[in-house]
C-alpha positions in Angstrom: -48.4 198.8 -20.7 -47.9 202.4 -21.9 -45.2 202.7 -24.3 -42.6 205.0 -26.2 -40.0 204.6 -28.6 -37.6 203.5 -26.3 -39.6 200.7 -24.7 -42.5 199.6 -22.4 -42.8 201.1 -18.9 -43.8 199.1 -16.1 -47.3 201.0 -15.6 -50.5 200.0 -17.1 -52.0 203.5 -17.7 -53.2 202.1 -21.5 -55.7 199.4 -20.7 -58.6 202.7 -20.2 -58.5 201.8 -16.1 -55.5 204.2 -15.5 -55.8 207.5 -18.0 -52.1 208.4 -19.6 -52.7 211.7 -18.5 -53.9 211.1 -15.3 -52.4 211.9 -11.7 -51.0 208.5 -11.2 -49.7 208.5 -14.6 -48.0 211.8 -14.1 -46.4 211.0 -10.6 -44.8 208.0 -11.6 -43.4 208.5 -14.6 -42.0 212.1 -13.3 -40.1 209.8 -9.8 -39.0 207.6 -12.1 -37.4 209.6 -14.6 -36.3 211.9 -11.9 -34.3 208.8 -9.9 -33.3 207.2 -13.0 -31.5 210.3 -14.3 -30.1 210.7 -10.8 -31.8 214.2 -9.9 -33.5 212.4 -6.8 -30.1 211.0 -5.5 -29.8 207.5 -4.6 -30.6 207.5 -0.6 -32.3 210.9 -0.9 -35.2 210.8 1.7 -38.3 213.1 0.7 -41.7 213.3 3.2 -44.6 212.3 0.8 -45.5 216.2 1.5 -42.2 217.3 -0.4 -42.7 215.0 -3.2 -46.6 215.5 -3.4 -45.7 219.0 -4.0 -42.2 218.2 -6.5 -45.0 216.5 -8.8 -48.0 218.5 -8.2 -50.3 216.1 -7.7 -52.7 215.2 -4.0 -51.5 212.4 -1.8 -53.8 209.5 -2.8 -52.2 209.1 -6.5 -48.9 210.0 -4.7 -49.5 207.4 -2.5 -50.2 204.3 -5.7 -47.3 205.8 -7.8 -44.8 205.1 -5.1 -46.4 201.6 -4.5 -44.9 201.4 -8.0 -41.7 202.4 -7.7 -41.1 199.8 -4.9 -42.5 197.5 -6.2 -40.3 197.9 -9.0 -37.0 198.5 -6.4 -36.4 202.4 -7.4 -37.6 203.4 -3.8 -38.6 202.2 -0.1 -41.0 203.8 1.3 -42.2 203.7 5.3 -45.2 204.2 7.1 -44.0 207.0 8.7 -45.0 209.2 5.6 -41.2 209.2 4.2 -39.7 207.6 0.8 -36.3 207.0 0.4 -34.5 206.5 -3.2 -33.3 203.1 -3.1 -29.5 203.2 -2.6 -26.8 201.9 -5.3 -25.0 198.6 -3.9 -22.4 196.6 -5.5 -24.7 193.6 -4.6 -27.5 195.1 -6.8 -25.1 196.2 -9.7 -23.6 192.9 -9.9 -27.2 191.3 -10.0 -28.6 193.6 -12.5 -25.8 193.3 -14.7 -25.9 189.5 -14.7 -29.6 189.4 -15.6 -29.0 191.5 -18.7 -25.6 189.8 -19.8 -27.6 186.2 -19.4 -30.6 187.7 -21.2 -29.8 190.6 -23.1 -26.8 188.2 -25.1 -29.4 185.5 -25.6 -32.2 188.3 -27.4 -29.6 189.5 -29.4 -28.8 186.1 -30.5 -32.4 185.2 -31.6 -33.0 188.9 -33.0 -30.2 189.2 -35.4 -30.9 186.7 -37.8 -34.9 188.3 -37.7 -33.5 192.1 -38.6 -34.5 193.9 -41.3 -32.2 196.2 -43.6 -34.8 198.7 -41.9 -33.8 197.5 -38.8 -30.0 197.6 -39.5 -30.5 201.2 -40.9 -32.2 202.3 -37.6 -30.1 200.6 -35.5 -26.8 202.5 -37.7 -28.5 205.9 -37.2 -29.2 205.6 -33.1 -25.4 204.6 -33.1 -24.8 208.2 -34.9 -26.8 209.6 -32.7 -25.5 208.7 -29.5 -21.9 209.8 -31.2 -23.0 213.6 -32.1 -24.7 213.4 -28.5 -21.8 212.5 -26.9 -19.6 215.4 -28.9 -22.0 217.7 -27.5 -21.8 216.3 -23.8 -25.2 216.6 -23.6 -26.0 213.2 -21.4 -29.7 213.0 -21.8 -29.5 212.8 -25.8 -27.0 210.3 -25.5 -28.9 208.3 -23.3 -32.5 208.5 -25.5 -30.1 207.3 -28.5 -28.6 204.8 -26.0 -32.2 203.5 -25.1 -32.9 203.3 -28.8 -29.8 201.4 -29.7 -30.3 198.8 -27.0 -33.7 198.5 -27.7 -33.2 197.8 -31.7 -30.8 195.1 -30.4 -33.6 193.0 -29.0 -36.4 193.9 -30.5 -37.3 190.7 -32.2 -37.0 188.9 -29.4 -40.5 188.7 -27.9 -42.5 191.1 -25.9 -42.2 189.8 -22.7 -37.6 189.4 -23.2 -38.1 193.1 -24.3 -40.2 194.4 -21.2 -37.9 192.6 -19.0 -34.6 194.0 -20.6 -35.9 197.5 -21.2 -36.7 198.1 -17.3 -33.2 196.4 -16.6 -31.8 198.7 -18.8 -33.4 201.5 -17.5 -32.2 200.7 -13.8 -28.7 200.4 -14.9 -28.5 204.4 -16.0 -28.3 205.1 -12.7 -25.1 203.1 -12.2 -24.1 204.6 -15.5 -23.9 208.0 -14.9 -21.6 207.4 -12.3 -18.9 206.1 -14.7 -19.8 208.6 -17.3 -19.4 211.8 -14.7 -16.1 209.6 -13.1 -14.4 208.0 -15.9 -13.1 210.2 -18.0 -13.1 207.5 -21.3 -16.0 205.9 -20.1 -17.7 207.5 -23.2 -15.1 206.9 -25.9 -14.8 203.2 -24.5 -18.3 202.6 -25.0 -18.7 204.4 -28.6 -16.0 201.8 -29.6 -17.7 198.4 -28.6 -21.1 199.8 -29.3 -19.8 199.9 -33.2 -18.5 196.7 -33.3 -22.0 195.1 -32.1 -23.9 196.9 -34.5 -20.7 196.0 -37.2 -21.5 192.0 -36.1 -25.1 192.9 -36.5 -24.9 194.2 -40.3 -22.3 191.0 -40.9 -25.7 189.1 -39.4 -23.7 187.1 -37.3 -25.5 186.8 -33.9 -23.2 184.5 -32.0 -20.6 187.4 -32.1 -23.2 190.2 -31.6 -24.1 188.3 -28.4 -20.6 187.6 -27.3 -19.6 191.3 -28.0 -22.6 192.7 -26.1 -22.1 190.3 -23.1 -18.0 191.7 -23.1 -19.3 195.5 -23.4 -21.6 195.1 -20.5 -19.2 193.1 -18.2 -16.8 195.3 -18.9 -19.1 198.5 -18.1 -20.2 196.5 -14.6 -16.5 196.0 -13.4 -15.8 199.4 -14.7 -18.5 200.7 -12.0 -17.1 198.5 -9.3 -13.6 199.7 -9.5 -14.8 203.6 -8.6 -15.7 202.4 -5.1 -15.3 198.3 -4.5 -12.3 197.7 -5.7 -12.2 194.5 -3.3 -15.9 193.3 -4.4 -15.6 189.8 -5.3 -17.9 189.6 -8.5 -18.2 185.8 -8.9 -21.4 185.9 -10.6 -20.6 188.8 -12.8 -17.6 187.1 -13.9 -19.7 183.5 -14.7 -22.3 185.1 -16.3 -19.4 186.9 -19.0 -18.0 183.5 -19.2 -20.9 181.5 -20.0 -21.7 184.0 -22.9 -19.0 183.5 -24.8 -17.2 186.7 -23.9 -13.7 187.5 -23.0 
C-alpha cells in the first residue's frame, strides 16, 4: 500500500509491480483527490477522452485507475467509454457513517490506553492546526490537519482497523464539505467536540474518548441529512450512536 502521513491509500503502487511515479499511480491518486475534494462533482459524467486528457496520461492506465475507483465506490464507469462520479445518497451516508461510529469508537477505545505523551503531543498540535486553518477558511488545510487528527485517534489500533477507517474517512469529505459550505457553524461545532475527544484522550480515559467520538460523528451524519432529507428515517444511524455509548 503506498502511504502518507495521513494514512494508507487503497493502491498498491509500493510492492515494485506498480512504480509510485508511474501513470497508474498518477491517475488515480489525481480522480481521487479530485472527487474527494469535490472538484469532479458527485454525478459529473466525463468520456474517458476528457479525463485521459484532465490527468495527462494514455487510455490503458486511465483505463486500471478507474477500475480502482469503482472498485472502491468513488465512480461507475460504463462500457460506452463514459465514468460517472458516484452520486451522494442518504442511503450511502447513513452506511458510511455507521461503519466508522461502530469502528472508529471501538479503535479509539483500544488506542487510548497504547498512546504515548508523543502521541498526545501530536495529536494536541493537529487539533491547533485544524483551528488556525479554520481562522483562515482555507478548507484544504483544515482537512490535512483533520486527516491527521483522526488518524492519531486510531493509530494503535492495528493496520488493517486503520486502512479500513482511513478510506472511510476519506469518503466521508465529500459529505463534509457540503455541511461546511452550508452550515454556517458547522466549523465551530466541530472545533468544540474535536477538543473534548482529544481532552478525554490526555485524561487517558478511552471509554469516554469512544463515546465522545461516536456523538461527534452522529451528530455530523444527521447534520448532513437535515440539508436535503429532512424526512430520512436513519434507523441504523441512530443504533449504531446508541450502542456506543453516545447521547
Amino acid at each position: 500500500m503506498a502511504t502518507s502521513e495521513q494514512g494508507d491509500i487503497p493502491v498498491d503502487i509500493s510492492n515494485g509491480s506498480v512504480s509510485p511515479d508511474s501513470n497508474l499511480a498518477r491517475a488515480y491518486l489525481s480522480l481521487r483527490s479530485a472527487i474527494l475534494s469535490g472538484e469532479l462533482a458527485p454525478g459529473a459524467i466525463l468520456s474517458q477522452v476528457q479525463v485521459a486528457q484532465l490527468v495527462g496520461v494514455s487510455r490503458t492506465p486511465l483505463r486500471e485507475a478507474l477500475r480502482l475507483l469503482e472498485s472502491e465506490g468513488l465512480v461507475e464507469a460504463r462500457h460506452n467509454l463514459r465514468v460517472r462520479v458516484a452520486a451522494l445518497s442518504s442511503e450511502d451516508l447513513e452506511q458510511l457513517y455507521v461503519l466508522r461510529i461502530v469502528n472508529e469508537a471501538s479503535a479509539v477505545r483500544t488506542s487510548v490506553p497504547q498512546m504515548t505523551d508523543e502521541d498526545l503531543a501530536d495529536l494536541r498540535s493537529a487539533l491547533a492546526l485544524m483551528g488556525e486553518h479554520q481562522r483562515l477558511n482555507d478548507e484544504a488545510g483544515w482537512e490535512a490537519a483533520h486527516r491527521r487528527f483522526h488518524h492519531l485517534l486510531v493509530r494503535h489500533a492495528g493496520d488493517r482497523v486503520v486502512r479500513l477507517l482511513t478510506q472511510l474517512g476519506e469518503h466521508s469529505e465529500r459529505y463534509r464539505h457540503v455541511l461546511i459550505r452550508t452550515v454556517p457553524r458547522a466549523w465551530q461545532q466541530g472545533e468544540s467536540e474535536h477538543a473534548a475527544i482529544c481532552a478525554a484522550c490526555v485524561d487517558r480515559d478511552g471509554a469516554r474518548a469512544a463515546a465522545l467520538l461516536a456523538q461527534h460523528l452522529g451528530r455530523t451524519a444527521l447534520s448532513l441529512l437535515m440539508v436535503d432529507a429532512l424526512d430520512y428515517d436513519a434507523a441504523a444511524l441512530r443504533d449504531a450512536i446508541r450502542a456506543s455509548g453516545a447521547q
